[in-house]
C-alpha positions in Angstrom: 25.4 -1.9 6.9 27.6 -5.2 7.2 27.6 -7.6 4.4 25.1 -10.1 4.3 25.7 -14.0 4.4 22.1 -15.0 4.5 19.7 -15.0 1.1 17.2 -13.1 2.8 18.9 -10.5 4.3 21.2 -10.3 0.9 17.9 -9.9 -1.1 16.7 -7.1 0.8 19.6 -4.9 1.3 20.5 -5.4 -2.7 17.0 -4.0 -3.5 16.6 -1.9 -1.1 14.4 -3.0 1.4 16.3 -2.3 4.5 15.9 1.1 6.7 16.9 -0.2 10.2 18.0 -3.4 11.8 18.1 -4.0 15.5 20.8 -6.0 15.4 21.7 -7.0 12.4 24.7 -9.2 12.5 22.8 -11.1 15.1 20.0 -11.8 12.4 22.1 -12.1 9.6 23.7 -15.5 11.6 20.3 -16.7 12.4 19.0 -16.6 9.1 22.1 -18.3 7.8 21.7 -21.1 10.3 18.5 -22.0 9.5 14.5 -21.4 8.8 13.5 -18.3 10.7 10.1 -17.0 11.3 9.0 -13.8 10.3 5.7 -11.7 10.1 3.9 -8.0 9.7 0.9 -6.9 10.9 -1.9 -4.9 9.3 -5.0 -3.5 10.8 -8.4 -3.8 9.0 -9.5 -0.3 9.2 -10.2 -0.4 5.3 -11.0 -2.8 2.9 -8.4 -3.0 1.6 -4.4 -2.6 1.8 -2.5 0.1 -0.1 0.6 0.4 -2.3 2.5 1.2 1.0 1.6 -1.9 2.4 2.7 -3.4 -0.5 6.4 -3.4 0.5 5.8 -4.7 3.6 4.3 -7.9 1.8 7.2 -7.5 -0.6 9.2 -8.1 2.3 7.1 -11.6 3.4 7.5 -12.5 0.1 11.7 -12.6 -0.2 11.3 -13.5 3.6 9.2 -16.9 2.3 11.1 -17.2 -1.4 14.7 -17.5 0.5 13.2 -20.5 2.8 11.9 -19.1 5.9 8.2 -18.9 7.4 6.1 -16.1 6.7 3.5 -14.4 8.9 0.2 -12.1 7.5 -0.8 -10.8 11.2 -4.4 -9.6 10.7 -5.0 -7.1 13.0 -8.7 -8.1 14.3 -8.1 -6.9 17.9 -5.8 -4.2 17.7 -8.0 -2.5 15.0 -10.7 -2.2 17.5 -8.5 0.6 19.1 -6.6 2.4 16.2 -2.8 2.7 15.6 -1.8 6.7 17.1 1.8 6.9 14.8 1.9 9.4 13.3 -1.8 10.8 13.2 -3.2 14.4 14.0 -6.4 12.9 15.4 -8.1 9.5 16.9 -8.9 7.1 14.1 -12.5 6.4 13.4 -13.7 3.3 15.7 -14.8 0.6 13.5 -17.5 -1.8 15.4 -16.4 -5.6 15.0 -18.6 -6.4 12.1 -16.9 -4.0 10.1 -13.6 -5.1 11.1 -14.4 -9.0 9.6 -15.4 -7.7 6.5 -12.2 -5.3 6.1 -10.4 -8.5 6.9 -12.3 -11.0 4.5 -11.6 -8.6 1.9 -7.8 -8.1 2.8 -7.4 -11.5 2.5 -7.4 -11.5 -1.6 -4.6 -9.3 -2.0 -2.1 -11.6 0.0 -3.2 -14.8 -1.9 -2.2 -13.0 -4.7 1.4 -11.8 -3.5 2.5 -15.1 -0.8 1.7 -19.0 -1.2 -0.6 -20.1 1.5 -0.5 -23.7 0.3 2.4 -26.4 -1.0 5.7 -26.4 0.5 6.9 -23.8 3.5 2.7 -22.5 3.1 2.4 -18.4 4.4 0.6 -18.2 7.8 -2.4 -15.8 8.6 -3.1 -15.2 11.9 -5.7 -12.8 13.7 -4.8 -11.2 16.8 -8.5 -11.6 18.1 -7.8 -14.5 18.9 -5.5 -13.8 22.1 -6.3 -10.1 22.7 -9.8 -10.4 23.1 -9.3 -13.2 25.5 -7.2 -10.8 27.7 -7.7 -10.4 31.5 -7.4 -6.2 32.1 -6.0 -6.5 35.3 -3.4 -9.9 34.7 -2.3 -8.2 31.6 -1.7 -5.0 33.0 0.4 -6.8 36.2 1.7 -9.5 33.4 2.4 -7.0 30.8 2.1 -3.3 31.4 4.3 -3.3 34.2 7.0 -4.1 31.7 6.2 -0.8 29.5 7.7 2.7 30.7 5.4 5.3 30.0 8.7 7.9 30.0 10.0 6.0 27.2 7.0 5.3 25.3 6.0 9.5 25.3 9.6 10.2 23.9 8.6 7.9 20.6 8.0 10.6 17.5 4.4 9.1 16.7 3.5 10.0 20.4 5.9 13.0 20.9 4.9 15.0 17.6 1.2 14.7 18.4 1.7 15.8 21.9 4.0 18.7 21.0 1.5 20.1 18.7 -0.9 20.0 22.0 -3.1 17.3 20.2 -5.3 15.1 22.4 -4.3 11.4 22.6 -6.5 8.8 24.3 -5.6 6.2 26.8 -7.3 3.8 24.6 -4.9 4.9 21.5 -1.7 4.8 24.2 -2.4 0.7 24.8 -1.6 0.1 21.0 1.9 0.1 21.2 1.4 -2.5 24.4 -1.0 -4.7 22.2 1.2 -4.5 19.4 4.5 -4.9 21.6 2.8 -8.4 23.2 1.3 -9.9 19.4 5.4 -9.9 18.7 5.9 -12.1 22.1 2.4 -13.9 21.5 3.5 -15.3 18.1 7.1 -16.2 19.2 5.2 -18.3 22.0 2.9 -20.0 19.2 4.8 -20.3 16.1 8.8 -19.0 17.4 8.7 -16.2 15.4 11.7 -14.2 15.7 11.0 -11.6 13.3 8.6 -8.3 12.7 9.1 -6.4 9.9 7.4 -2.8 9.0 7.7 0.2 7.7 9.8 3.6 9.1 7.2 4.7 11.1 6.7 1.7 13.2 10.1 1.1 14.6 9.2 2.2 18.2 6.2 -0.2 18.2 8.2 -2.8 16.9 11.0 -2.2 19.3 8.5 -2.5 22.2 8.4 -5.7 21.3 12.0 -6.9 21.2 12.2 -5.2 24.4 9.1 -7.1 26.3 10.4 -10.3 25.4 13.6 -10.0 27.3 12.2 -8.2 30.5 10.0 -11.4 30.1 12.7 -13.9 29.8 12.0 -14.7 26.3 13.6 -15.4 23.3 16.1 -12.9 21.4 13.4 -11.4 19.3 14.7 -8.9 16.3 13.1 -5.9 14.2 13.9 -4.8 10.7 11.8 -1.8 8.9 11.8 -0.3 5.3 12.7 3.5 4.4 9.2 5.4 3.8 9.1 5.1 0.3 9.1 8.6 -1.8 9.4 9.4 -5.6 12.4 11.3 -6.6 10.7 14.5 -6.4 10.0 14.3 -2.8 6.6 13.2 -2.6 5.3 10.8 -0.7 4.5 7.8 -3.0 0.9 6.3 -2.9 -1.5 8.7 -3.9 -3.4 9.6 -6.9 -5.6 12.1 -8.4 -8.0 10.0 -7.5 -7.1 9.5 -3.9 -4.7 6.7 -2.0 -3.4 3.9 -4.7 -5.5 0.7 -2.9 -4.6 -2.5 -4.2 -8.0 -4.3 -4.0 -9.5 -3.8 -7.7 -13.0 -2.4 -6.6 -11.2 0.7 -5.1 -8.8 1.0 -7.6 -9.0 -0.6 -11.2 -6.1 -2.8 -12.6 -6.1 -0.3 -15.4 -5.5 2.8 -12.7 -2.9 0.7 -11.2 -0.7 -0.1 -14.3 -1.4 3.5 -15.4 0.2 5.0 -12.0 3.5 3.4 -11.9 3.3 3.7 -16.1 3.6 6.9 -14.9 7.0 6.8 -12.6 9.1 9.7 -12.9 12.8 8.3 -15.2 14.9 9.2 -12.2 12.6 6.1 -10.3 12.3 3.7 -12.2 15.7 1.2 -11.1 14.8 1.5 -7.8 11.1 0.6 -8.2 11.5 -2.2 -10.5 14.0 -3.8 -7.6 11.3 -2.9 -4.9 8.4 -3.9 -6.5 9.2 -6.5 -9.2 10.6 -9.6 -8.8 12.7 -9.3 -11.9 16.8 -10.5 -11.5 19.1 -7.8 -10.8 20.5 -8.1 -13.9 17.8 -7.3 -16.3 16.7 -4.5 -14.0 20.2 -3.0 -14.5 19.8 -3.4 -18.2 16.4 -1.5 -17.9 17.7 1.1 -15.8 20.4 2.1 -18.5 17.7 2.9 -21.1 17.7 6.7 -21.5 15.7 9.0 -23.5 12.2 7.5 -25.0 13.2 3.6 -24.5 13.1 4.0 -20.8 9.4 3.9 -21.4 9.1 0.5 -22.4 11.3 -0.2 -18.8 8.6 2.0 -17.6 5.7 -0.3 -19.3 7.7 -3.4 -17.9 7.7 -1.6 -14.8 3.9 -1.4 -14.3 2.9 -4.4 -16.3 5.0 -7.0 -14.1 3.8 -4.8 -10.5 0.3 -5.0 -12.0 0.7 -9.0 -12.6 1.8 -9.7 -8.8 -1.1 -7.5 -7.3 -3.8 -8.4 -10.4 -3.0 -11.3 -11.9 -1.1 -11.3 -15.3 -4.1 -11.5 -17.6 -5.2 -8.6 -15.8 -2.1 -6.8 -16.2 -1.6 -7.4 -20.2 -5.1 -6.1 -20.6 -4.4 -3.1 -19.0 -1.1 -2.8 -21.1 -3.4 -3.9 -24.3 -5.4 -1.2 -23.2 -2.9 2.0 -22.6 -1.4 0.8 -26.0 -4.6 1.2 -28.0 -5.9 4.5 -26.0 -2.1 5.9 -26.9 -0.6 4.4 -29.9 -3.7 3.7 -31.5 -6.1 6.6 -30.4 -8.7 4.0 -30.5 -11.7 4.1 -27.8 -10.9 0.9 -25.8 -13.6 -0.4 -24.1 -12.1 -1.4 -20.5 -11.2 1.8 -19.8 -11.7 3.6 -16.4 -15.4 4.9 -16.6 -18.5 5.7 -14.5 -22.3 5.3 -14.9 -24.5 9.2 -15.3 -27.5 9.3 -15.5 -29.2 9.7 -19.2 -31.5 12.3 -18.1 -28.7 14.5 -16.1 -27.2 14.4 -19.8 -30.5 15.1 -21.5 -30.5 18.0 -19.6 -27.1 19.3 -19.4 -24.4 18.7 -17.5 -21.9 21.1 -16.1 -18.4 20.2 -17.5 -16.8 20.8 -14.6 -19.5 18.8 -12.3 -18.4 16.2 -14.9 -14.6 16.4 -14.4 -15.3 16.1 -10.9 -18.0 13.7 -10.2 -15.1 11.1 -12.8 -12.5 11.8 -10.3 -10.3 14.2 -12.2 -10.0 16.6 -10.1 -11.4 17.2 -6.3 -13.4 20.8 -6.3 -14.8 23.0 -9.6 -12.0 25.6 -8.9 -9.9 22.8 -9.6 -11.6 21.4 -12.1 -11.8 25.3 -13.7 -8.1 25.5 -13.5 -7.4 22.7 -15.4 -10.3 23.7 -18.6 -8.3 27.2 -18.0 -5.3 25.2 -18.6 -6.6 23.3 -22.0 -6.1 20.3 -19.9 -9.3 19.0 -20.4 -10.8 17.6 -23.4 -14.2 15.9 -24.9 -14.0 12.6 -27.4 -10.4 14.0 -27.5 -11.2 17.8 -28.4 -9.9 20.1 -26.2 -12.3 22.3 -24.1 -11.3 25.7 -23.3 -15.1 27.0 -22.1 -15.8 26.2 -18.7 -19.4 27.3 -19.3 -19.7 24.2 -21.5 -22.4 21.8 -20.8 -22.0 17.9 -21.6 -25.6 16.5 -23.4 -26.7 13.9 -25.4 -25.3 14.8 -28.6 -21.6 14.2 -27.5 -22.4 11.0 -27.0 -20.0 8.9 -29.2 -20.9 5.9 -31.9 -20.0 3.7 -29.1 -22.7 5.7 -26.8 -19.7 6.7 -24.3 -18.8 10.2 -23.9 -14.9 10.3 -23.7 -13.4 12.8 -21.0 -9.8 13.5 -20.6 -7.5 15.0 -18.4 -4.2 15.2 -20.0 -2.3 12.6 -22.0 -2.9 9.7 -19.5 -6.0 10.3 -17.8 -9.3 8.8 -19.6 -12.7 8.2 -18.0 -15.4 6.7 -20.1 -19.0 8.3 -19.2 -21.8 6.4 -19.7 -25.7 6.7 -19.4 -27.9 4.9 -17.9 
């Protein structure tokens, strides 16, 4: 990788942002010159974004913060067909009413991340808007004829579903065309020069450098992040409880300072560059802690993502939180927890019903495994007896039954 003479490009490769670049010394000039224009797309086929996505806007964020104009490409048309990469099966068609709403909800997350008003404003844009309008048979002569269907089945997220004899559809092959002509639509409307993604989307994103010049456009560029996994090897982004989403109705503030609270020590330098917006300097300082200080760089660590995603007040209660649950052993009341019915209790519930229906584990054998394990414990006190029922009477002063997995995991249960 050459070195960098533009901020932006600088930024990125120093923390880490940078996977591929289609040609980079080309960029690198261009972004030196002047004000570029950059964007990444994302489909509404949930409410919300997740932490993966999250780099991506990273990305827009240093793109914007270094002088240059950033693009938030909602993906209102090419959600109605389903991005193939990298997918055993067709995704789930979502009818257009579903689509807004995953889109209006979207929307809060970015506000939060990208400035959308003042100087050099953040643009959001909604593919609808051209690919609905499309002519079938102008685009396919206009457009389609510029694709090679050779080239596009030798792309991994099309070959590796193929090779395992799994059924793609026609309708799932035209994403990589859509996607290939939003690149040339916004360099015709705004001269955006620029998509960014992750890994995994290079060959879409490649489709469209490539259509502008058999279309005798502009010298368009692509630039994609490493798929991000923990030092162990997983893939990062998922939690006991399922994917990490950054909206705070799928996935509390609290959850989300508590998962990257939770980074393993040989992770935490190269998260606090990727994820915080920290100097490079105190990050370096952080990463040199060793032995039980690097869990206050880990604290740091969560409590500054948590801020960008949540909102700082958000982020210090969460930390105020973790700090009286741990240090204090106190029963704070903003903890994680989940509404049971009083007469389920009055009755008797199944422990392990419990520890599932709180999201602490996905099945009862799990759940069994883990009271096997002494894993599991009531208003603190560990439960070995997998037989146990949960009623009434373990109902605290505060009228909350207090269920644990672990050290870290705490769900609150409480009637009603």
């Amino acid at each position: 990788m050459p070195v960098f003479k533009s901020d932006f490009l600088r930024v990125l490769d120093e923390r880490g942002f940078i996977h591929q670049i289609s040609d980079p010394e080309g960029l690198d000039a261009l972004a030196t010159k002047g004000q570029i224009c950059g964007y990444v797309g994302y489909d509404a086929t949930a409410t919300s974004i997740h932490i993966g996505n999250l780099i991506t806007v990273t990305m827009l964020y240093w793109l914007q913060e270094t002088g240059h104009k950033a693009i938030t490409l909602m993906g209102g048309g090419t959600s109605m067909v389903g991005d193939p990469s990298f997918r055993d099966e067709q995704r789930k068609l979502l009818t257009v009413e579903q689509i807004e709403a995953n889109i209006e909800s979207i929307k809060k997350v970015y506000g939060n991340i990208l400035r959308y008003d003042g100087s050099n404003p953040a643009i959001m844009v909604n593919n609808a808007d051209w690919l609905l309008k499309l002519n079938y048979v102008e685009f396919l002569r206009d457009v389609g004829r510029h694709f090679s269907v050779n080239r596009m089945l030798s792309f991994d997220s099309v070959k590796l579903r193929l090779d395992r004899e799994q059924s793609l559809s026609f309708l799932e092959f035209n994403y990589m065309i859509m996607q290939g002509y939003d690149f040339t639509e916004l360099s015709r409307r705004y001269g955006t020069v620029l998509q960014m993604g992750g890994s995994d989307q290079w060959g879409n994103i490649i489709n469209g450098v490539d259509l502008s010049h058999r279309m005798g456009g502009p010298q368009l560029y692509a630039l994609t992040t490493p798929l991000l996994t923990k030092s162990s090897g997983e893939k990062m982004g998922k939690s006991a409880s399922g994917a990490v989403w950054l909206n705070g109705d799928l996935f509390s503030p609290y959850d989300f300072w508590q998962y990257f609270r939770n980074t393993e020590d040989a992770d935490v330098g190269r998260f606090l560059k990727i994820f915080t917006r920290l100097p490079l300097d105190e990050i370096a300082k952080l990463e040199a802690l060793g032995g039980s200080e690097l869990n206050e760089a880990k604290k740091i660590l969560a409590t500054e993502v948590t801020a960008i995603v949540h909102g700082r007040a958000a982020a210090q209660e969460a930390a105020e939180t973790a700090r009286k649950t741990f240090e204090e052993g106190a029963l704070a009341d903003n903890l994680p927890s989940i509404e049971v019915p009083g007469s389920e209790l009055e009755a008797g519930m199944g422990l392990l019903a419990l520890v599932v229906r709180a999201g602490l584990a996905a099945s009862n054998g799990e759940a069994r495994r883990h009271v096997q394990g002494g894993a599991v414990r009531l208003n603190d006190e560990a439960i070995t007896d997998e037989r146990r029922s949960v009623t009434l009477q373990d109902l605290s002063p505060e009228k909350v039954v207090k269920l644990s997995l672990g050290k870290k995991k705490h769900i609150l249960v409480r009637p009603v």
